[in-house]
BAZA-462084 format. One line per 2 residues: their letters; for each residue x negated, y, z of C-alpha. Coordinates in Angstrom, 3 decimals, padded with zeros to 6 digits, always signed. Example, Ala and Ser with C-alpha at 12.3 -4.5 7.8 and 13.67 -1.06 7.14 Angstrom:
# residues 2
AS) -012.300/-004.500/+007.800; -013.670/-001.060/+007.140 .
//
This chain:
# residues 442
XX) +018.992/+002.408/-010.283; +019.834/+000.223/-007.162 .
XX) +021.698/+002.790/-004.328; +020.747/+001.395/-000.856 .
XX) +022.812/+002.193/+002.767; +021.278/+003.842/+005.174 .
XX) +020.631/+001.452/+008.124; +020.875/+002.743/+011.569 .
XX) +019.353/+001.658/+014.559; +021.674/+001.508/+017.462 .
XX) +021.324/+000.102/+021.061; +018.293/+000.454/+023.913 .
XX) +016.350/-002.420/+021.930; +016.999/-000.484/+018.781 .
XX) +016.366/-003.195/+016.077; +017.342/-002.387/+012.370 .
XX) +020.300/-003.416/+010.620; +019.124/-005.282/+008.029 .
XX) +018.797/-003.683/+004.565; +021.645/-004.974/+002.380 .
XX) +020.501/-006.970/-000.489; +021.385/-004.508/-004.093 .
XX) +024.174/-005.161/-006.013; +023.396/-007.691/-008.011 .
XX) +024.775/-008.066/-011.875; +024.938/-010.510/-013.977 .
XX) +021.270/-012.351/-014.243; +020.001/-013.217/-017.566 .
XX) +017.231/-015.270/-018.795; +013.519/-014.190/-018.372 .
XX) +012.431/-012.298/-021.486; +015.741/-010.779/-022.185 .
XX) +015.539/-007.209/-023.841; +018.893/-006.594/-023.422 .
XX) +020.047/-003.556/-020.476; +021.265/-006.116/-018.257 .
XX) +019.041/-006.514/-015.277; +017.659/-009.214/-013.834 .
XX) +017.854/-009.693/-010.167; +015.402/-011.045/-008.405 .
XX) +014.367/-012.510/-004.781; +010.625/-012.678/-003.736 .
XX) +010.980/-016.891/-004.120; +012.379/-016.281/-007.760 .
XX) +009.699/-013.849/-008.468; +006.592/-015.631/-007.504 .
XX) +008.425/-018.951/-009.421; +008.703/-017.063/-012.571 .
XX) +004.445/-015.536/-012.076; +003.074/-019.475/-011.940 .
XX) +005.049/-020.172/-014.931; +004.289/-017.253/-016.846 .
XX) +001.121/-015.901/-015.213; -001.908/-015.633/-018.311 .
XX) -003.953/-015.934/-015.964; -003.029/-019.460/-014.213 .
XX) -002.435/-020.342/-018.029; -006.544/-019.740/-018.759 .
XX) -007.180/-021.288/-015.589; -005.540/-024.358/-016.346 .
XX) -007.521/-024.126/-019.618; -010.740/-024.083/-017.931 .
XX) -009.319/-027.289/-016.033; -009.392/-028.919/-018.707 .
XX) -012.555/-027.945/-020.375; -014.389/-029.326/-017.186 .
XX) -012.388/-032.509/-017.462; -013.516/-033.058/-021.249 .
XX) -017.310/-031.943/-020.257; -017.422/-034.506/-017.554 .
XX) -016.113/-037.039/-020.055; -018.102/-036.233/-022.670 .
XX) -021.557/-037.270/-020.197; -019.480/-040.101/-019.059 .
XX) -018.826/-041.498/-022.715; -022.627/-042.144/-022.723 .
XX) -021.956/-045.961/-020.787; -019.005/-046.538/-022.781 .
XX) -019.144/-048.487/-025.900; -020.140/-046.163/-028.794 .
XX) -019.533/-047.261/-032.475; -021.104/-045.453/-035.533 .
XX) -020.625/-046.109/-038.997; -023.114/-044.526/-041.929 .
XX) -023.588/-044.580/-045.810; -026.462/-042.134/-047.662 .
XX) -028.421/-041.975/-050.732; -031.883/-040.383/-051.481 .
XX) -034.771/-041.363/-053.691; -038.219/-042.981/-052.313 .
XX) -041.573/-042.818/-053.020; -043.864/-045.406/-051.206 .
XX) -042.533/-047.387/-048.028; -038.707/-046.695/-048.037 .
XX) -037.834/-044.980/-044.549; -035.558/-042.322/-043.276 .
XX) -036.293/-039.187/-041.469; -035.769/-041.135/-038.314 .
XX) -037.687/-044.016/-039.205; -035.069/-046.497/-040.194 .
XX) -034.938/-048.103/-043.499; -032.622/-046.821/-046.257 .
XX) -029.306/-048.807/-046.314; -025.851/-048.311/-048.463 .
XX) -024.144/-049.099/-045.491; -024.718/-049.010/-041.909 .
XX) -023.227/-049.512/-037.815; -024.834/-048.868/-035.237 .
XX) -023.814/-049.614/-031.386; -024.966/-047.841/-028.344 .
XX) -024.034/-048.298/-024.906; -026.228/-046.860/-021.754 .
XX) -026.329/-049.230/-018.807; -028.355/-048.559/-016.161 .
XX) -029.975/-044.692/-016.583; -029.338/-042.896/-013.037 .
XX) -030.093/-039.661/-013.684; -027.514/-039.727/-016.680 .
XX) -025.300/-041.359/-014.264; -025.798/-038.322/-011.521 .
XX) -025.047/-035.847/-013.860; -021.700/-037.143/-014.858 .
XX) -020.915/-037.640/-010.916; -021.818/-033.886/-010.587 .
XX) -019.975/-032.906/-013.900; -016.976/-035.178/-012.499 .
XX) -016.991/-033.017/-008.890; -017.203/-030.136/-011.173 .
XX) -014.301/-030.608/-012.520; -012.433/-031.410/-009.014 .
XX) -013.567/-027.733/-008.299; -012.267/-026.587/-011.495 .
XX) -009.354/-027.358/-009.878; -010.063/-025.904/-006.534 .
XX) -010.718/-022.698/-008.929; -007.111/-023.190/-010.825 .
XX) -005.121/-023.595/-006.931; -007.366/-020.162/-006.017 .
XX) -005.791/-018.798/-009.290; -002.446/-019.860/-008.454 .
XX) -002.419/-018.273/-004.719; -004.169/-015.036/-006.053 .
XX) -000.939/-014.340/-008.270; +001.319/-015.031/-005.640 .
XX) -000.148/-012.846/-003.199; -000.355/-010.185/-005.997 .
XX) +003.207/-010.609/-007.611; +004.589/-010.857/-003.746 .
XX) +002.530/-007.952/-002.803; +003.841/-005.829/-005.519 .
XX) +008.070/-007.024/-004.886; +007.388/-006.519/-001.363 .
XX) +006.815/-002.631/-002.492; +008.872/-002.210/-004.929 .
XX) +011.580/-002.916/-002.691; +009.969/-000.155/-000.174 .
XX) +009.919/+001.859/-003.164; +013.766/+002.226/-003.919 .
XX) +014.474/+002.275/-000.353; +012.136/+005.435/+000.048 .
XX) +013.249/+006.942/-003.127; +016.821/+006.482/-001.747 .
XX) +015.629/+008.367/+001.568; +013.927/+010.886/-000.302 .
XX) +016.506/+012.081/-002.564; +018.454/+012.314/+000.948 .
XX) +015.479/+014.890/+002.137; +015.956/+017.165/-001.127 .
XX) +019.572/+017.718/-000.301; +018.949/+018.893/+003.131 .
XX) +015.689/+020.462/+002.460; +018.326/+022.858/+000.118 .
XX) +020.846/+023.399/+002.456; +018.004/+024.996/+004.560 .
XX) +016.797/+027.033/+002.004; +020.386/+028.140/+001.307 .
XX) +021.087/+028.518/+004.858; +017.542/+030.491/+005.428 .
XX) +018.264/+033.074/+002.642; +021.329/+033.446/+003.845 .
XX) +020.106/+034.724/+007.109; +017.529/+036.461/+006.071 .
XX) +019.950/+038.274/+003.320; +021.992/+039.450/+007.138 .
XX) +018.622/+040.485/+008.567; +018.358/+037.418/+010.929 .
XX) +015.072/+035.553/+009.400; +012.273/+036.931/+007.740 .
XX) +010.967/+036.469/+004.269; +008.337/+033.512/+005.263 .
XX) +011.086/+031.785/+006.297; +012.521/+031.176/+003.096 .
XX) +008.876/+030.339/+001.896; +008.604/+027.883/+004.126 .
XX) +011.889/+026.185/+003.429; +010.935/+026.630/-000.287 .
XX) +007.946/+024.583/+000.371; +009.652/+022.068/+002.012 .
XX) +011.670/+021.304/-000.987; +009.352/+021.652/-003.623 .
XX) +006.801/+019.302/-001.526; +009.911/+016.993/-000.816 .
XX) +010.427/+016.860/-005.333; +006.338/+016.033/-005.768 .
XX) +007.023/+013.153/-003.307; +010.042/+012.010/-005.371 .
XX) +008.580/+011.986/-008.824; +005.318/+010.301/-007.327 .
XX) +007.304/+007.984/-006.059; +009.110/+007.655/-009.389 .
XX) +006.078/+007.116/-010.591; +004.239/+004.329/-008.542 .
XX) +008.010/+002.227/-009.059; +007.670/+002.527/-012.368 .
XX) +004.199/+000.959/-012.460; +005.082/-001.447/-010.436 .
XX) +007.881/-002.864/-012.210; +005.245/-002.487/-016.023 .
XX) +002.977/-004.650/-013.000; +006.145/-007.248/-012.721 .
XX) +007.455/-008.066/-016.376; +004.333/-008.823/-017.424 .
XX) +003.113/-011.296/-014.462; +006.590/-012.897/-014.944 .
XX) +006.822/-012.768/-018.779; +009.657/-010.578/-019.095 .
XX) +010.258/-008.511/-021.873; +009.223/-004.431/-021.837 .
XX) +012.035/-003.029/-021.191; +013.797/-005.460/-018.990 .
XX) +015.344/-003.744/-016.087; +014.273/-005.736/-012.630 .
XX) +017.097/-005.554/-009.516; +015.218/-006.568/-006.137 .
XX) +016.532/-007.900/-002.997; +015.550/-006.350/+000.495 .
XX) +014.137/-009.295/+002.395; +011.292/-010.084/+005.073 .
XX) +008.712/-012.914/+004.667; +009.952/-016.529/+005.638 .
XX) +009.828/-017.600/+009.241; +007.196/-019.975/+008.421 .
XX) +004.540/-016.816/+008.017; +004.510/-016.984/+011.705 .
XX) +001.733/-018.971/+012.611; -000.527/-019.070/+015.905 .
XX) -004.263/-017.998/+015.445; -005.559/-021.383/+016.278 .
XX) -003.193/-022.625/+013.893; -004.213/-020.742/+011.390 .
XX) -008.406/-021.429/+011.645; -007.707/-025.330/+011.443 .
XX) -005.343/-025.160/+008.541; -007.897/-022.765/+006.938 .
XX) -010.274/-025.876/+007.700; -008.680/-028.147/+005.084 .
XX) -006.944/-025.627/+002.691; -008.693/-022.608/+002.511 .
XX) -010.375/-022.609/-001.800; -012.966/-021.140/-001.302 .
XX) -014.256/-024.044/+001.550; -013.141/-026.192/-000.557 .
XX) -015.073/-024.557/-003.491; -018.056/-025.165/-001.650 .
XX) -017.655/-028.308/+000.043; -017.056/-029.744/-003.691 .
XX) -020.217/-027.608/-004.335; -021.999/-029.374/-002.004 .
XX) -020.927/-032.942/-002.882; -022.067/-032.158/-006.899 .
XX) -025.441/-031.204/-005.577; -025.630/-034.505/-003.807 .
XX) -024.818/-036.860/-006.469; -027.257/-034.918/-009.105 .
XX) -029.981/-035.372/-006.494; -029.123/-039.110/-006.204 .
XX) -029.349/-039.568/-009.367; -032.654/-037.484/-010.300 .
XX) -034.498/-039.229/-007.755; -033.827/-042.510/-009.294 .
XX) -034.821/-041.606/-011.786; -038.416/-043.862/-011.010 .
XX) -036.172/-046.658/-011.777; -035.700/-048.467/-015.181 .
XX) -033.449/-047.327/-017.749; -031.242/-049.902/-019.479 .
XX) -029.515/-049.351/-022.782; -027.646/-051.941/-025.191 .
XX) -028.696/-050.909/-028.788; -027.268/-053.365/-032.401 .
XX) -027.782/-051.902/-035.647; -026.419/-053.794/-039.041 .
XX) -027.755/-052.257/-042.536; -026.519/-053.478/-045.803 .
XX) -029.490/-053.032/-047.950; -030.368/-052.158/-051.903 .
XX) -033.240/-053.256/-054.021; -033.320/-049.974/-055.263 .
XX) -035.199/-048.365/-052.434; -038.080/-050.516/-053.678 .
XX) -038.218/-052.841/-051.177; -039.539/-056.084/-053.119 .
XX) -042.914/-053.424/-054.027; -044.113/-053.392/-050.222 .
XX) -042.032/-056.543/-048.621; -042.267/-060.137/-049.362 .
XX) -038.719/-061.028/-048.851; -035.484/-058.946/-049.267 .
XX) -032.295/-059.208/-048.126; -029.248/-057.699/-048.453 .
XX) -027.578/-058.065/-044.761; -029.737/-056.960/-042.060 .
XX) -028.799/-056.997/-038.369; -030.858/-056.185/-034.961 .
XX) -029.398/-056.210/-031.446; -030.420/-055.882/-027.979 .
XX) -031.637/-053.947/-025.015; -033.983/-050.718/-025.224 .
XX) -035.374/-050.718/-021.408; -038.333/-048.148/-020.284 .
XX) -040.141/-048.169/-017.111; -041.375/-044.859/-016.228 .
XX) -044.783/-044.880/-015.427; -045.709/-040.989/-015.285 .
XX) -043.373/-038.695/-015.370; -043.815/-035.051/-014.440 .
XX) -039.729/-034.025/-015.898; -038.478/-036.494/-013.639 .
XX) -040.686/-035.119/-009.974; -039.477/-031.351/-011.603 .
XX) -036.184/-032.435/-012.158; -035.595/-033.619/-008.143 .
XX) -037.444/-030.574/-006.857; -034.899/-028.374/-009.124 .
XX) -031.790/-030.531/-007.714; -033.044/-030.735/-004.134 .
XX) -033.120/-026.546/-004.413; -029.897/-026.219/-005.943 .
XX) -028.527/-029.138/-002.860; -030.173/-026.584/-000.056 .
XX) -028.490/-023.340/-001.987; -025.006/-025.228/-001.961 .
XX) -025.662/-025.933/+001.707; -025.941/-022.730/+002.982 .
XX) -023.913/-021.518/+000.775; -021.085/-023.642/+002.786 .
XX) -021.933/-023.304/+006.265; -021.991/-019.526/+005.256 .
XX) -018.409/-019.930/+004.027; -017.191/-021.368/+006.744 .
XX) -017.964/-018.376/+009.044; -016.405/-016.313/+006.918 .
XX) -013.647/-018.133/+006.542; -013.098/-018.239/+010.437 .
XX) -014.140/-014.832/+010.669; -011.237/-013.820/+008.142 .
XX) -009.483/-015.436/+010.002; -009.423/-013.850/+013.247 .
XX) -009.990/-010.548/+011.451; -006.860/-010.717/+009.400 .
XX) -004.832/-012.349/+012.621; -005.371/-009.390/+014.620 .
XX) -004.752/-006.728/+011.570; -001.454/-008.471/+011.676 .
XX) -000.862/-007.787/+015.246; -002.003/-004.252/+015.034 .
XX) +000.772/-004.351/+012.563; +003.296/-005.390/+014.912 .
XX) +002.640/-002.675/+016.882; +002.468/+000.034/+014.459 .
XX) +005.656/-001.188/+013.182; +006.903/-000.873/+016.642 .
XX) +005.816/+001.915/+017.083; +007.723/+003.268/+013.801 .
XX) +010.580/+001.650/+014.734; +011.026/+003.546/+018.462 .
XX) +010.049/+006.813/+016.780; +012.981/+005.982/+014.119 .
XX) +015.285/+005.398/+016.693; +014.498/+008.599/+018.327 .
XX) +015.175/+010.718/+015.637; +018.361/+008.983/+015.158 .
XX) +019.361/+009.700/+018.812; +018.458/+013.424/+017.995 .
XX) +020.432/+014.010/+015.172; +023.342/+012.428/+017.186 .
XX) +022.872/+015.016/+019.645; +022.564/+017.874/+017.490 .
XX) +025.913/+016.811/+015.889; +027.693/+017.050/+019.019 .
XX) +026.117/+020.131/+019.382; +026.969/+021.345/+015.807 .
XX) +030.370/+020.443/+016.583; +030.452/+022.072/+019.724 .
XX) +028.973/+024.864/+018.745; +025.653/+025.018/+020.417 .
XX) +023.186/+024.281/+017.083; +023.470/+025.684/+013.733 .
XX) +023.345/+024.038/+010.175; +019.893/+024.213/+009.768 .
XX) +018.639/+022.703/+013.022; +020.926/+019.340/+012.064 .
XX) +019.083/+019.301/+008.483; +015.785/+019.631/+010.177 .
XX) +017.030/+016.684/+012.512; +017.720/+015.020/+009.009 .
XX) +014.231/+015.523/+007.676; +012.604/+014.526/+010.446 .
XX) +014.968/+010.914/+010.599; +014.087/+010.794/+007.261 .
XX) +010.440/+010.966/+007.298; +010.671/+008.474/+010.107 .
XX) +012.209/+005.883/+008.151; +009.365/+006.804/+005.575 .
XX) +006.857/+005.515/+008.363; +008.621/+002.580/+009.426 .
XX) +009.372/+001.491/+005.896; +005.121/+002.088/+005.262 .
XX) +004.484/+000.239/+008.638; +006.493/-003.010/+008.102 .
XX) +005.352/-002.901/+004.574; +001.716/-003.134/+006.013 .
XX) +002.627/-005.790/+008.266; +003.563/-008.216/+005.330 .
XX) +000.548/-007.864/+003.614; -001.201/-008.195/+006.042 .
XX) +000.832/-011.478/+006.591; +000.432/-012.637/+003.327 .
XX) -003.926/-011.775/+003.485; -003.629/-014.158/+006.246 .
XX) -001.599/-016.442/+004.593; -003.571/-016.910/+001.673 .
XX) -007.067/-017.190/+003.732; -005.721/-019.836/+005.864 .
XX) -004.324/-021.639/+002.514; -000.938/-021.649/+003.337 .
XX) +000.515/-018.901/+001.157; +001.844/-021.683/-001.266 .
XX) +003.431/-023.196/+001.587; +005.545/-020.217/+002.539 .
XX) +006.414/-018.452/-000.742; +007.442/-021.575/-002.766 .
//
C-alpha cells in the first residue's frame, strides 16, 4: 500500500502543494502475476484499456461484420462464376427442379448491371458500415472515460484512506484523553460515548473505503488485461491542460466530433441512398447472364429432341421493365418513413448534443467553485490547528482540542479531495460529449 504526504496549504491564496506522485517500483509487463506492482499514470492506463478493452475488441468485430454485409450486397455487380455437376434419373422431358436441363457438367455467369434498388441497398449497407465505425470510436471514448473515471478515484481513494487512518489515531487519543478526565471527575460518561463513536464511525469509513479501492482496482485489471492479482501503483495527477476548453469551443467541436451526431448524420445519409434507389426502382433492370452445360444422352434427350449435342452454351442479358409493381410503390413509402424517422431523429440529436453541452459546461463550473470552496475551508482548518498548537504549547488548549482541530483538517481534506474529484468528471462528461476526450487522454 502506497503511503502519501500530507500536503499543506500555505499562503493568503492558499493553493495545494501538489500530491507527490507514489513511490514507484520496478514496472513489469501487463499480465504479470508476480507481487511486483505495476505503476501506472492515467495516459498509461487508458493506453493499456484500448488495447485490452473486450469490449472495443467486440466492437471492432461488429466493424467488420458490417464491412463483409455491405460487401456481400455489393458482390451482386461483380462478376460471379459458378461451376456444377449432378446426377438423377428422368422420366419424360429431362429438366431440373429449376427448369434447366440435366447436364454432367455445368458454369454459369452472373453479373447485375443496372438494378437500382439493389444498388441503394448496398449504398445504405456501405454508410452502415461507416457508422459501424462511428459505433466502434463511441466504444473507444466510453472506456476511456470509464477506465479514467475509475484511476481518477482510485487515486482519491489512497489519498483518503491515508487521511483516514490519520483520523483513527486522533479520534483515540481523544477517547484516551476523555476517559482520562472523566476517570479525575472532569467529563462525564457521554463524553467518552461520544468520543467512542467518533472512532468506531471513523473504522466503518476506513474499511468502506477499503472496500470501494478494492473494487476499483478488480474494475482496473480487467479493463487493462492484467492478471488477478496484479498489484496496481497510481500516480496523483490532474487532467491535461488541454481539458480546458471555452463553452463556445466546446459546442462547435461537438459539431463535427460528437458520435452520436455523427451516428445520426450517417443515419440520415443511409436513409437517403435506400430511398434513391427504391424509387428507381420504375426503371429497367439489367443483368448479364451465360450458362455452358456439357450434356449426356442418358437423360433421354434423342426421345423428345431432334438433335443432341454434347456442348451447350447460352449468353446474354436478362432485362425487365416493370410495368406494375405494388413491392416497388411499398418499398419507397417504407424507405421514405424510415428517411423522415432518421431526420428527426438528427435534428433531435443535435439539441441534445448542444444542450449537453452547456449543461455539462456549467456542472463543470459549479465544480470550480465547490472545489474552491473546499479548498478555503481546508485552508482554514489548517490555520486552526496552527493556532491551537501555539496554544498547546503555550499552554492555553489541551490535547484534545488539537485532535479535534485534527479531525476537523482531516475531514476537510475529505471534501476537497471529493470536490476536485467531481470537477474531473465532470471534465471528462464534457470532454467526451464535445468529442474531444481522445484528444486529451491519449
Amino acid at each position: 500500500m502506497t503511503t502519501w504526504k500530507r500536503c499543506l496549504l500555505c499562503g493568503i491564496a492558499g493553493t495545494m502543494a501538489s500530491m507527490p506522485a507514489l513511490m514507484a517500483q520496478e514496472s513489469v509487463q501487463p499480465g504479470d502475476s508476480s507481487g511486483t506492482p505495476i505503476v501506472l499514470t492515467l495516459r498509461r492506463a487508458v493506453e493499456l484499456a484500448l488495447q485490452n478493452s473486450k469490449d472495443i475488441q467486440l466492437a471492432r468485430i461488429q466493424t467488420r461484420v458490417a464491412d463483409q454485409s455491405a460487401n456481400l450486397t455489393k458482390s451482386e455487380f461483380l462478376p460471379n462464376l459458378y461451376a456444377g455437376s449432378g446426377a438423377g434419373y428422368t422420366y419424360g422431358i429431362p429438366e431440373t427442379p429449376g427448369g434447366r436441363a440435366p447436364s454432367i457438367f455445368n458454369v454459369t455467369y452472373t453479373e447485375q448491371v443496372f438494378n437500382e434498388p439493389l444498388r441503394g441497398l448496398a449504398k445504405e449497407q456501405q454508410e452502415q458500415a461507416k457508422v459501424q465505425r462511428v459505433l466502434l470510436e463511441d466504444t473507444r471514448n466510453t472506456v476511456m472515460l470509464r477506465v479514467a473515471t475509475a484511476y481518477l478515484e482510485l487515486v482519491k481513494a489512497h489519498h483518503a484512506l491515508d487521511l483516514l487512518r490519520k483520523e483513527k489515531e486522533s479520534a483515540e487519543k481523544i477517547v484516551e484523553v476523555t476517559q482520562q478526565r472523566q476517570g479525575e471527575g472532569f467529563e462525564l460518561p457521554v463524553e467518552v460515548t461520544k468520543a467512542q463513536l467518533t472512532r468506531a464511525q471513523v473504522v466503518q469509513r476506513i474499511l468502506q473505503l477499503e472496500g470501494r479501492l478494492d473494487e476499483l482496482e478488480v474494475f482496473l485489471r480487467n479493463q487493462l488485461g492484467l492478471a488477478p492479482e496484479q498489484p496496481i501503483e497510481v500516480t496523483a495527477e490532474e487532467l491535461p491542460g488541454a481539458a480546458e476548453q471555452q463553452g463556445a469551443n466546446l459546442i462547435a467541436m461537438a459539431s463535427e466530433n460528437n458520435p452520436s451526431l455523427a451516428f445520426a448524420q450517417s443515419d440520415v445519409r443511409a436513409k437517403e441512398f435506400r430511398l434513391i434507389g427504391e424509387k428507381r426502382g420504375k426503371l429497367p433492370t439489367l443483368e448479364l447472364v451465360s450458362v455452358y452445360s456439357l450434356l449426356a444422352k442418358f437423360n433421354n434427350y434423342t426421345d423428345f429432341f431432334n438433335k443432341f449435342q454434347y456442348n451447350n452454351f447460352n449468353a446474354g442479358v436478362n432485362v425487365q421493365f416493370p410495368i406494375f409493381s405494388s413491392k416497388t410503390r411499398a418499398s419507397i413509402a417504407l424507405a421514405q418513413a424510415n428517411l423522415d424517422a432518421a431526420k428527426i431523429n438528427l435534428a433531435s440529436t443535435k439539441n441534445q448534443v448542444s444542450a449537453g453541452v452547456r449543461q455539462k459546461s456549467r456542472k463543470v463550473q459549479e465544480a470550480d467553485a465547490a472545489k474552491e470552496v473546499a479548498h478555503l475551508e481546508l485552508q482554514l482548518a489548517q490555520q486552526n490547528v496552527s493556532v491551537l498548537q501555539s496554544q498547546f504549547g503555550e499552554g492555553k488548549a489541551n490535547l484534545r482540542d488539537v485532535e479535534r482541530a485534527r479531525l476537523d483538517e482531516n475531514e476537510k481534506w475529505m471534501a476537497y479531495l471529493d470536490a476536485n474529484f467531481q470537477r474531473q468528471q465532470a471534465q471528462l462528461e464534457l470532454l467526451r460529449t464535445a468529442g474531444q476526450l481522445d484528444k486529451v487522454l491519449q
